[in-house]
N, C-alpha and C positions, 0 to 999 in steps of 0.2 A: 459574285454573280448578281447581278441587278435584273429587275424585274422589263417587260417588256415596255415599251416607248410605246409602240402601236404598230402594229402593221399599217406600210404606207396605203395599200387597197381601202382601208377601214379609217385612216385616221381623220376623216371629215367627222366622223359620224361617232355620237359620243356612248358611253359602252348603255348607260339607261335606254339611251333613244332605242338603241339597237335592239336589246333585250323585248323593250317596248314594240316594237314592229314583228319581232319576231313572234310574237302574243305566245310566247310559251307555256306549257302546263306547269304550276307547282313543281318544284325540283322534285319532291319527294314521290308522284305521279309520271315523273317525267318519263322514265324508262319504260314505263307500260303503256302511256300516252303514245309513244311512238313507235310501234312495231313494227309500221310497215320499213321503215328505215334500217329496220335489223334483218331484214330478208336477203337471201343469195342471189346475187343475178341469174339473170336465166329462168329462176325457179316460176314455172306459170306458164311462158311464153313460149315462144316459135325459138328461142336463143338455147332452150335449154337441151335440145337437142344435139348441138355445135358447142357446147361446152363442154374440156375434160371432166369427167368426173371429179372428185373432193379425193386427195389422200386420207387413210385412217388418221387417229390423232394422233401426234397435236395438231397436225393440219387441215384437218376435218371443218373448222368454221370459216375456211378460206375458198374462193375457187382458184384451183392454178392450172394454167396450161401452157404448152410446151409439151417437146419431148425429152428433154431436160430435167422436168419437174421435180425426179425423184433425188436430185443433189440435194433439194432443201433439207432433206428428210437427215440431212448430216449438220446441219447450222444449229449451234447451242442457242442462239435466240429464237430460234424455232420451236425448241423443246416444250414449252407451253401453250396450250391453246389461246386465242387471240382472245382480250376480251377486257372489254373498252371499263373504262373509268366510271363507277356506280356515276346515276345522274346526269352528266352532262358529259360521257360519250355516248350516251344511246338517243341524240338529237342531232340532225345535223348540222342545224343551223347553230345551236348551243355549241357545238363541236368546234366550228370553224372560229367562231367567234370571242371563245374563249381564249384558244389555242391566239388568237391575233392578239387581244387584250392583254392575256395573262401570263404566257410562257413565258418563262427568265431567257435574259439576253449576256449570255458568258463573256465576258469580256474578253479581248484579244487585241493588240499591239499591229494595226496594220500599216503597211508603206502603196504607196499611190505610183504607180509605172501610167501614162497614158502614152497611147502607140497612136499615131498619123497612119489612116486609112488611105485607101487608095484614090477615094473619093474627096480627099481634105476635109474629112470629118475625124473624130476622134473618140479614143476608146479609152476607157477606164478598168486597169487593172489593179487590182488589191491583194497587194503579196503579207504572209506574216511576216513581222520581223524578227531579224535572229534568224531564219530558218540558214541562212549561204553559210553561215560557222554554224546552226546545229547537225544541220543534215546532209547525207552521203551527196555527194553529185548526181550518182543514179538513183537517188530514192523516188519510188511513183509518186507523176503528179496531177493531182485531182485540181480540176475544172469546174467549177460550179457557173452554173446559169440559174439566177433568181426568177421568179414571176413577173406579171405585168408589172412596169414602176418599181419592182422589188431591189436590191442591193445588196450589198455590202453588211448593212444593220439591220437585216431582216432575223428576227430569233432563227430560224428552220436553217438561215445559213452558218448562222454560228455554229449552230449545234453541231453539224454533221463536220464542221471547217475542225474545229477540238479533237471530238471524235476521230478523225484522221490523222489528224496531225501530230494526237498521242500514242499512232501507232507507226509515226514515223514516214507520214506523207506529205509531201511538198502540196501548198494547198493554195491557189490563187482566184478569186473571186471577179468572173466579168460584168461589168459593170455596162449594161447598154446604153447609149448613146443620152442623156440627159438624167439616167436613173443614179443615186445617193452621190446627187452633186457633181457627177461627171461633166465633161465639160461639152458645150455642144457648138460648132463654128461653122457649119453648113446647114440651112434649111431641108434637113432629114433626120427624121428620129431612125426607129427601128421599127419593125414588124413580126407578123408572124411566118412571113413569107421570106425574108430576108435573111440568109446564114451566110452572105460576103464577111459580116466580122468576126463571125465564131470561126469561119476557115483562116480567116487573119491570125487570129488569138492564138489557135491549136498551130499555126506553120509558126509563127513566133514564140511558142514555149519551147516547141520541137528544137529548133534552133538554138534555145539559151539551154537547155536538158538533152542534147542527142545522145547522152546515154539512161534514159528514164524511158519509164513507162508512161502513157498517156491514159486517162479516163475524165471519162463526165458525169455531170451530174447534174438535171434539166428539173425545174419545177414549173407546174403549168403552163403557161406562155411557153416559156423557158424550153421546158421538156419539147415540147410541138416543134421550135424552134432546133434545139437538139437532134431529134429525129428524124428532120427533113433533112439535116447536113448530113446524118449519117448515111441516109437514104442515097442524099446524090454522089456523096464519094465513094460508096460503096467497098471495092476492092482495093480503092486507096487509100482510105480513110485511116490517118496518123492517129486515131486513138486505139487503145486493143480492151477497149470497155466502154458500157456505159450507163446510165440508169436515168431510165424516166418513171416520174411522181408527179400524181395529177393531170397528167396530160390529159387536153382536152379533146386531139386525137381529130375529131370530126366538128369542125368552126359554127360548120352549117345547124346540126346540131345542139350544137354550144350557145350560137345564140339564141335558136328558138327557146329555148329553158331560160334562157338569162333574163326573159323579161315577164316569168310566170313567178304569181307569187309573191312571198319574200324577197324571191333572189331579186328584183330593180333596185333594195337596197344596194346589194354589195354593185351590180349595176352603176350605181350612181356616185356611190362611192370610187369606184374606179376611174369614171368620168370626171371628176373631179382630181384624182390624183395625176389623170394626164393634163388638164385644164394646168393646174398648179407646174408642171412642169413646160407646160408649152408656153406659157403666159413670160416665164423667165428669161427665154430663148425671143421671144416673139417678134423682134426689131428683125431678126435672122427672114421674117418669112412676107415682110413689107413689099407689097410689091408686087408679087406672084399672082400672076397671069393665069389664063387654061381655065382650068376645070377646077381650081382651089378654091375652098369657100372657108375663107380663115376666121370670118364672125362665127361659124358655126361651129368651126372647132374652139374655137376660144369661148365658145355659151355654150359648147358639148353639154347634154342632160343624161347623154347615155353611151358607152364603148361606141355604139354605132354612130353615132351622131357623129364622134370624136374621127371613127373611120370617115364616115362619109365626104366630110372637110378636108381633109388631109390625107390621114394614111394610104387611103386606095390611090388617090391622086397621086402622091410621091411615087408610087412602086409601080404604075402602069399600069394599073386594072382599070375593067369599064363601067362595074359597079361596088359594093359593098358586097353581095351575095359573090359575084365572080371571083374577090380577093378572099372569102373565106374558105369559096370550094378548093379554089386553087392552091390556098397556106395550108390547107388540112394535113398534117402527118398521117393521116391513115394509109395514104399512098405511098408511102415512103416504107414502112413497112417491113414489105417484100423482098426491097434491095439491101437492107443493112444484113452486112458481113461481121459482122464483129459480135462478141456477146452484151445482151442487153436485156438486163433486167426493165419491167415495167410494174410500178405499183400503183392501183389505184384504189378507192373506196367506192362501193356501189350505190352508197347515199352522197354521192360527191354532189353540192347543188351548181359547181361551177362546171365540172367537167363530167356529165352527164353519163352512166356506165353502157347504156343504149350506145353510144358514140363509141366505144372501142372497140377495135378489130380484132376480133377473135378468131375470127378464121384465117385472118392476115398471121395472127403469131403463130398461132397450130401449122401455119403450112410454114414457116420460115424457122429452122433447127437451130440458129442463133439466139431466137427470142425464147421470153418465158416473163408468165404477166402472172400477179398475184392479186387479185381482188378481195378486200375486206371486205365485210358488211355494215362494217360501220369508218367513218373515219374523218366526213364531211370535204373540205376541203383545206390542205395544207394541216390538218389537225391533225388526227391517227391520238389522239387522248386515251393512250393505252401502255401497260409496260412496265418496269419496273420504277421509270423517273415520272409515271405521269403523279400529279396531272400541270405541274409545270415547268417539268423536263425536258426532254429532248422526247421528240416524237417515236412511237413505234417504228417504225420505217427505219433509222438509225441504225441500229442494230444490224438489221436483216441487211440493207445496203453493206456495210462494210464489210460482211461476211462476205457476199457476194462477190464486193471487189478485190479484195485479200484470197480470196478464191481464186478467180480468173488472172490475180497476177501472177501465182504462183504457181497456175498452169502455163501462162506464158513464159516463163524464166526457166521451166526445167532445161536442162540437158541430156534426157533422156528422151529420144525418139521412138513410140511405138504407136501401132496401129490405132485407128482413132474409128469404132464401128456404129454406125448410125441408131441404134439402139441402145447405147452402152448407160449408164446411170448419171457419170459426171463428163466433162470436157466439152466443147464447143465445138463445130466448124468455123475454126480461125481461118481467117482470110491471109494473115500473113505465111510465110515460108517456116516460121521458127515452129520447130519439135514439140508434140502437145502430147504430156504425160498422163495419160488415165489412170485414176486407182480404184 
């Protein structure tokens, strides 16, 4: 197991500079230095009222809501109270940034499938190898969606792709339109608005697996992007799970925090990681008329900039703010049929905990969101592996999905009552066993 490479978000930016901008306190200071960072959402504000209460412990330094909630209280990696890595999990900036720098990146043997869009564009899928001779035909298959620019060789995907795949999951990584060297032959990346290739992805695994189970698993972008799909296919939707982490949930939101602070680093740093990828492509986009300003995406200084040039222009919108209201998953929400866990951190500096829909999950009996108090973004520096292991979240996901599959495969049909402890309202037809 090798040490991380860098997250592609961060890797403009070198780990001193960062530390440096970050003006952090003394490690040894650090955790007292930053209290407000260790508070419960809610707690203070007009939110705290519309939030479920805390379960007793271990789940007490958590907030969870749902009507669901009380299945956690049967997860063995639940069993302990949450509680982040002396020093630099009690920061969030130190959180996020470490977790980019420093988490070990597992090694794994992958094979490259790309699939022809509908659009003649092209998708990169990343299968393990060895899985067609180690595993069953029907063994469930997990879907990952990385972050902005994210891939394939992001630590956070390794991690959880191991994690599964030692429990006998079929585990393929999508690679969006330009991201860890995919290949890009039309003037269109992707967005957050855009889930034409994740309905591509999921009808073409369904297809090579129609006797498997289907689940995802969405990190920031990623998640947003996840849940807007789930949102629109609602009652049809081919997967019978899924998990959003980090989701930034409300764009609108998302950017006004993006450019407070610290956070125009990671800003900046992202703007450059799309710079880097369009620059590659950029013969592709010679030429284009209308409303494109491709010097501006090409000298992007900032996500938005990057939007303003391009993204919104590709996808149809009339400006930046109307492609972010309109990509936001908050509204999606309400329609997803399927069970769906959501984890976030309430010191997230990316995806801001003010931005989630708490009263969208409370009123929808398929969702159930866990909020940390610490955990920054893509970090969660807590656990038995930290601090450069596999993140917190790990754990509790697989339970979650190991859970829900094993609701799904019963063949035992009995009554499924709106207040019960464990089980979903499945959307599909198949028999759901409560214990």
């Amino acid at each position: 197991m090798a040490m991380a490479t860098t997250s592609p978000a961060l890797s403009s930016l070198s780990r001193s500079s960062l530390l440096r901008r970050a003006a952090l306190p003394p490690f040894a200071s650090m955790a007292s230095a930053s209290s407000n960072d260790a508070r419960i959402s809610g707690a203070g504000d007009p939110l705290v009222l519309q939030v479920e209460e805390s379960l007793d412990s271990p789940l007490s330094p958590l907030e969870v809501i749902g009507s669901r909630r009380a299945l956690l209280t049967r997860f063995e990696s639940l069993r302990r109270p949450y509680k982040p890595f002396p020093v630099v999990g009690w920061n969030r900036h130190a959180e996020t940034i470490f977790a980019a720098f420093f988490r070990s990146l597992p090694s794994v043997h992958l094979r490259r499938q790309c699939l022809r869009t509908r659009d003649d564009g092209a998708i990169a899928l990343d299968w393990v190898v060895g899985d067609e001779q180690q595993l069953l035909l029907d063994a469930p298959v997990l879907i990952l969606l990385p972050g902005l620019t994210g891939g394939s060789d992001d630590t956070y995907v390794r991690h959880i792709l191991i994690r599964a795949r030692k429990k006998g999951w079929r585990v393929v990584v999508f690679n969006s339109r330009g991201c860890a060297n995919s290949p890009v032959t039309t003037p269109q990346f992707y967005s957050a608005s855009f889930t034409e290739d994740i309905h591509q992805v999921v009808t073409h695994v369904s297809t090579c697996y129609p006797k498997s189970k289907l689940y995802a698993i969405g990190w920031s972008l990623g998640a947003n992007i996840l849940v807007r799909y789930l949102g629109q296919e609602s009652q049809n939707c081919l997967l019978s799970g899924a998990v959003s982490l980090c989701n930034p949930f409300n764009l609108v939101i998302a950017d006004e925090d993006f450019h407070k602070g610290f956070n125009n680093v990671y800003d900046k740093a992202l703007a450059r990681s799309l710079r880097k990828i369009f620059k590659k492509h950029a013969l592709l986009f010679e030429g284009l008329g209308g409303e494109y300003n491709i010097p501006m995406a090409a000298n992007a200084k900032s996500v938005r900039e990057f939007d303003e040039g391009l993204t919104r222009v590709s996808f149809g919108f009339k400006s930046v703010d109307d492609y972010y209201f309109n990509s936001s998953s908050s509204s999606s929400i309400g329609c997803v049929s399927i069970p769906l866990l959501c984890i976030q951190a309430d010191n997230d500096p990316i995806a801001p905990s003010r931005g989630i829909p708490r009263d969208e999950i409370k009123a929808n009996p398929n969702c159930l969101l866990i909020v940390t108090p610490q955990g920054g973004h893509l970090g969660w520096i807590a656990g038995d592996e930290a601090p450069f292991g596999a993140p917190w979240t790990d754990p509790v996901v697989m339970e979650f999905l190991e859970h829900v599959n094993k609701e799904t495969n019963t063949d035992t049909e009995v009554e499924c009552l709106p207040d019960q402890l464990d089980g979903f309202q499945h959307s599909s037809s198949l028999p759901v066993q409560v214990k």
